[in-house]
N, C-alpha and C positions, 0 to 999 in steps of 0.2 A: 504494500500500500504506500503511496506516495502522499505525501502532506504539500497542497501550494498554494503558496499564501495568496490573498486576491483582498479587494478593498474596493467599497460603498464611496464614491465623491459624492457630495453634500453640496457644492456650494450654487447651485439652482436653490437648493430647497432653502441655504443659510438668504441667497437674494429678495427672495419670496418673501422672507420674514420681515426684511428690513426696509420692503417696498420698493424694492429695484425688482424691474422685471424686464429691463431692456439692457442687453449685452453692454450699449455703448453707452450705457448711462456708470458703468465702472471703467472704461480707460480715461477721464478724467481724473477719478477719485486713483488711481493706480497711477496716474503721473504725476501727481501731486505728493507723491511717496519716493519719486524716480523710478519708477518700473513704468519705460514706457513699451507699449505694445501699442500693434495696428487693431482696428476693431475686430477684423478678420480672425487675429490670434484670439484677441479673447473671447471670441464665442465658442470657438474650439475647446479652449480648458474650460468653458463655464457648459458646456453642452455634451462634451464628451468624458472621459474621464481619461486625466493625461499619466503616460507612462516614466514620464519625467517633471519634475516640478521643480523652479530655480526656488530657493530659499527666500529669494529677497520678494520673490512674490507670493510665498505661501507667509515670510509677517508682512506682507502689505494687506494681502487680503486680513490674517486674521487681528491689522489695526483697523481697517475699514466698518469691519462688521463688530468688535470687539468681541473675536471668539479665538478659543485655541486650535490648536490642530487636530484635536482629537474632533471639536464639533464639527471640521471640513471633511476629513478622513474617518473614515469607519472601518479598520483593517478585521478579516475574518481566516480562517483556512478552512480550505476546501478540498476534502481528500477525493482521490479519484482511486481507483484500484487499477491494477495494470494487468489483472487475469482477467480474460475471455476477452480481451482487446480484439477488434478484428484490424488489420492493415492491409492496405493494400485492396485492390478489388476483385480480385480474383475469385468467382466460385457465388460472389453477390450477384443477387438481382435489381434491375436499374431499378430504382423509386417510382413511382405510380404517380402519374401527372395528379397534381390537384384541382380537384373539383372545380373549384372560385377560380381558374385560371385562367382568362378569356379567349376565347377562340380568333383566330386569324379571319379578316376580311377576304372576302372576295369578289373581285369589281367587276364586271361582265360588261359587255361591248352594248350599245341600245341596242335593243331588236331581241335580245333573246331570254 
């Protein structure tokens, strides 16, 4: 059994609290800290959950919102097991189209 570690970002739900609900209404409040970023970046780390975090932006965010890191991050481990793993494709059957998956047009000439 393999232990690996994974983590909950928080900080949609910390903006929410604090009545910020638009991306670019924190790259002000984060240049006024000296962390500047394009608005483009910061919807990426406020929308996604980033694999890297610079320091100076995880105390800006948590001077902005006055929270620590634990209220941003939510660290968990998530075991997976590594018996009856299947790899590879070999000997599998393709997946079954889904249902909800729309079907392709077909445009016909007038006249028929």
């Amino acid at each position: 059994m393999t232990k690996t570690v994974a983590y909950h970002w928080h900080l949609r739900k910390v903006m929410n609290e604090h009545g910020i609900n638009a991306t670019t209404d924190l790259v002000p409040l984060l240049a006024e800290r000296g962390v500047v970023m394009t608005s483009t970046q910061v919807y990426r780390i406020v929308t996604g959950e980033p694999e890297r975090l610079n320091m100076r932006l995880l105390a800006a965010l948590c001077d902005i919102f006055d929270v620590t890191p634990n209220d941003l991050i939510e660290p968990y481990v998530a075991t997976s097991s590594r018996r009856g793993r299947k790899t590879g494709t070999t000997g599998t059957t393709p997946p079954k189209p889904s249902k909800s998956r729309p079907t392709r047009a077909v445009i016909k000439p007038a006249g028929d």
